[in-house]
C-alpha positions in Angstrom: 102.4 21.8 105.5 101.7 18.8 103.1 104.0 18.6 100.0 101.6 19.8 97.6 101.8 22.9 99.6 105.3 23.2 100.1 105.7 22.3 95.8 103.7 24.8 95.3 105.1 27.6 97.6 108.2 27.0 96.2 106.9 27.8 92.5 105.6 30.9 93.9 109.1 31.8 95.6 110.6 30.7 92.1 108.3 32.9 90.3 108.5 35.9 92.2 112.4 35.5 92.0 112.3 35.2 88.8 110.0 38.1 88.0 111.8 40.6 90.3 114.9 39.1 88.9 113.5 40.1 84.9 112.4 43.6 86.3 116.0 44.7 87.7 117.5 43.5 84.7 115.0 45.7 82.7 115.0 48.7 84.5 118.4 48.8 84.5 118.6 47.8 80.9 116.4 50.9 80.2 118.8 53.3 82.7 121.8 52.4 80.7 120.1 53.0 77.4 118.8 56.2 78.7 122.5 57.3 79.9 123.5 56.1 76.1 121.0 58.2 74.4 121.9 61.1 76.7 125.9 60.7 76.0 125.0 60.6 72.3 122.9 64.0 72.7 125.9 65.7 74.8 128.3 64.2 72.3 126.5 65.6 68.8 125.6 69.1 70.8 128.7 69.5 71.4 130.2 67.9 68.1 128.0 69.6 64.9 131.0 67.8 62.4 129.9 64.8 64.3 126.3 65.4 64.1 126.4 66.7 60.2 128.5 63.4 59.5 125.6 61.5 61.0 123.2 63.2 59.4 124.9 62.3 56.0 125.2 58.6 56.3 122.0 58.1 57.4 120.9 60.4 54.0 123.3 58.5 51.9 122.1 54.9 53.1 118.1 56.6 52.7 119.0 57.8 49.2 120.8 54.1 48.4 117.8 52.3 49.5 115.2 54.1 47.8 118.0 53.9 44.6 117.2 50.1 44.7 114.1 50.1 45.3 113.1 52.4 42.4 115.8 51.0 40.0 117.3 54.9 39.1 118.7 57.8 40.9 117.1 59.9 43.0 117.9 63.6 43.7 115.0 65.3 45.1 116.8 68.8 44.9 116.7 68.7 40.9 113.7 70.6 40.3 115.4 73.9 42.2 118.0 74.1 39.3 115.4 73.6 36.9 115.4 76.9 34.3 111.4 76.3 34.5 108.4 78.8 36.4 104.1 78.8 35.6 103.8 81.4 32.8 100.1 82.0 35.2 102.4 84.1 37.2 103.7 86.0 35.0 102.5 89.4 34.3 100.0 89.5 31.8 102.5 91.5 28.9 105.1 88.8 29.5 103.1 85.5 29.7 101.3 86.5 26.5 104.7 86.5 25.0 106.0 83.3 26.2 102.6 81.5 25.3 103.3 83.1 21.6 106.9 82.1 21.6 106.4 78.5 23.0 103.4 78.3 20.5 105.9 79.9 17.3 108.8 77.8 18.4 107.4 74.3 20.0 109.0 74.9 23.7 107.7 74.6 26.7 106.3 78.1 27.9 107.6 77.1 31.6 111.2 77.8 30.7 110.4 80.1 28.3 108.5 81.7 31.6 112.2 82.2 32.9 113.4 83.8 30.1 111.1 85.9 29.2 111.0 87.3 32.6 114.9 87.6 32.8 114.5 89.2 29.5 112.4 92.2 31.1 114.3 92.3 34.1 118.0 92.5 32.3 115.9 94.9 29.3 115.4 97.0 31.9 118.7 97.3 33.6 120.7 97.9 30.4 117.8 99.6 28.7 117.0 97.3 25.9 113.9 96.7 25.0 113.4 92.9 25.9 111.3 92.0 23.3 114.5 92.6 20.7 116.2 90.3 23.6 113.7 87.8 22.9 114.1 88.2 19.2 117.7 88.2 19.3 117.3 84.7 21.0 114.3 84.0 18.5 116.5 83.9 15.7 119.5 82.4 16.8 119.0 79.7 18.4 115.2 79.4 18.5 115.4 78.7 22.2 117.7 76.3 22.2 120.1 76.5 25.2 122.7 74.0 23.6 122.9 75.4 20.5 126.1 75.5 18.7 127.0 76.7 15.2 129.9 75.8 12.8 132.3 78.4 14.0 132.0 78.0 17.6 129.5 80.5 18.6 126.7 78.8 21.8 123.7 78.8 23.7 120.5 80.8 23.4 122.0 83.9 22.1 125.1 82.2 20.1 127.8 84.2 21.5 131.3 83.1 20.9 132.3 81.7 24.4 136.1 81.4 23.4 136.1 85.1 22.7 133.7 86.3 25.6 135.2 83.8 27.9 136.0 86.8 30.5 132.4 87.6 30.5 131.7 83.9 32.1 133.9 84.0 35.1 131.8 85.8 37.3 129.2 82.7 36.5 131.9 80.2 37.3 133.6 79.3 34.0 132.9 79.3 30.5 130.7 76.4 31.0 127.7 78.6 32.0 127.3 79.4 28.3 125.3 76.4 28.7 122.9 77.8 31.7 120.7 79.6 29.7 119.6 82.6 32.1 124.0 82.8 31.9 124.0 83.2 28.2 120.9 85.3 28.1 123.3 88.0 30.8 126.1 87.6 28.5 124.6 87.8 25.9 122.9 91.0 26.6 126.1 92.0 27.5 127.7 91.8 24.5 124.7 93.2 22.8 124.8 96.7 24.9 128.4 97.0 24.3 127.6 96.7 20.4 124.7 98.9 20.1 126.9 101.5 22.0 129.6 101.1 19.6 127.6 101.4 16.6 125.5 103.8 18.1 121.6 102.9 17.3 119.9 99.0 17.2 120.2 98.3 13.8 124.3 99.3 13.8 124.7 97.1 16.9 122.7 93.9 15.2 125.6 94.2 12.6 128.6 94.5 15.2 126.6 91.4 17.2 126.3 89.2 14.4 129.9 89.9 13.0 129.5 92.2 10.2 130.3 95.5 10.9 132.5 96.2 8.6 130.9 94.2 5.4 128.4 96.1 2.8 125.5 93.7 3.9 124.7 91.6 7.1 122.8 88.7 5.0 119.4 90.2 6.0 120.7 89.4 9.8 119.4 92.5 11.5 116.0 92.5 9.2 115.1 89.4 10.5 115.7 90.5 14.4 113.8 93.8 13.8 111.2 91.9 12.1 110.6 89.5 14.8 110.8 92.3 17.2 108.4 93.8 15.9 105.9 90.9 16.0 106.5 90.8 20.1 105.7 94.3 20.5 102.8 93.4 18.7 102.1 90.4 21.1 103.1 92.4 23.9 100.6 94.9 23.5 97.7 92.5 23.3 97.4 92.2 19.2 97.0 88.7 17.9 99.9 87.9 15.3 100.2 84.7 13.3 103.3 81.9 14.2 104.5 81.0 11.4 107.4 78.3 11.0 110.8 79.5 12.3 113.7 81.3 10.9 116.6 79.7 9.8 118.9 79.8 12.7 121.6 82.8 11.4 124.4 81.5 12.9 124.6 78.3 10.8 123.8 80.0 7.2 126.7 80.4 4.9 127.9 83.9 4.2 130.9 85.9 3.7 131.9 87.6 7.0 134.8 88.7 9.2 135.2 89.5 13.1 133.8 93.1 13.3 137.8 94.2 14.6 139.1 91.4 12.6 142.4 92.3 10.6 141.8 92.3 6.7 141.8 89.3 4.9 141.6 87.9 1.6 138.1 86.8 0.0 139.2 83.4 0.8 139.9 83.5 4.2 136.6 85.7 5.4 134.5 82.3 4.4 132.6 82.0 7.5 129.9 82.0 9.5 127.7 84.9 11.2 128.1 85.3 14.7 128.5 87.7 18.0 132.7 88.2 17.5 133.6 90.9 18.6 136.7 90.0 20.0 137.7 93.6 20.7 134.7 94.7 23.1 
């Protein structure tokens, strides 16, 4: 064999050497990655705390890196909590009275959706008519979950969370008198237990709003019944007008006491209208 040959049979031998060499390496590389992946299955089947802390960090670093690359916050699970639902599919009583409310008031009729439906769903239970719900709310607050007057008295239907503060614990905490399907419940709540008392709507309207035991309610209950009365209307399909809203009751001056307040002097009664009733 010349030496050409030889050179060149030997880069052949080298190659092949080589090659078979790389091929070992690999497939052997690819049995111990394969053994890895299969210890790493065993381990989290067998493991779920292992598996779920896995699962977290790689959601964590996920949520960090779309953080930065967006610039804000991300938390895809907000819209769940939202107090929001397509007044479409609502019945067609109810979403004619959320499109007049949101029209009246200038909210949104998707969470009025919500509330309105809760309304008729709760009006039902406790046997309240849920348009006088909805006008209850109407002339509060005018829909405005945070609400807050003077004296103390919050949320949608402006009860007095310091004095109904039992009535939140099965909601978690007086806090929920910021969750306004919460406040609507207590709320409603409160309103049964004063309609009972007093023993017909108009009676109750004076225990709710704190003046039970005062010769005039400051035109309180007219103004609920009044509004109620529009509802019913809307509810059964007659056009009404919207004017401008109320002024919110629980933040005009007047004369009042708690409705199981002790007496007081003239003086001391200078206050605010609101659901009391610190003895129900």
């Amino acid at each position: 064999m010349t030496a050409s040959g030889k050179m060149v049979s030997g880069v052949r031998t080298f190659v092949a050497d080589v090659t078979e060499g790389f091929l070992e390496i690999t497939h052997n590389s690819f049995a111990l990655i394969g053994l890895a992946v299969a210890f790493v299955v065993i381990a989290l089947t067998a493991r779920p705390d292992l598996r779920q802390a896995g699962e977290e960090q790689l959601m964590d670093w996920l949520r960090t890196r779309q953080v930065e690359a967006l610039g804000m916050p991300v938390e895809p699970e907000a819209s769940e909590r939202a107090t929001a639902a397509n007044p479409k599919d609502l019945p067609k009583e109810q979403a004619a009275v959320a499109f007049w409310l949101s029209k009246k008031y200038r909210v949104a009729p998707e969470p009025l959706s919500v509330l309105v439906a809760e309304a008729y769903d709760i009006g039902e239970r406790a046997k309240i008519d849920p348009t006088l719900i909805l006008a209850i709310m109407a002339i509060e607050s005018s829909f405005n979950p945070f609400a807050q007057s003077a004296v103390g008295a919050q949320g949608l239907m402006q009860v007095m969370t310091r004095v109904h503060t039992d009535k939140y614990q099965s909601f978690g905490g007086h806090f929920a008198a910021f969750d306004p399907v919460t406040n609507l419940r207590v709320g409603v709540k409160v309103l049964q237990e004063c309609i009972a008392r007093a023993g017909s709507v108009e009676g109750g309207l004076r225990y709710y709003v704190g003046a039970a035991n005062l010769p005039d309610d400051g035109g309180y209950a007219a103004k609920v019944l009044a509004e109620h009365f529009r509802l019913r209307q809307v509810a059964n399909g007659r056009t009404m007008p919207t004017n401008p809203p109320p002024t919110l009751s629980t933040q005009a001056p007047a004369q009042v006491v708690p409705a199981v307040a002790p007496a007081q002097t003239p003086a001391a009664a200078s206050g605010e209208k609101v659901a009391l009733l610190s003895g129900l």
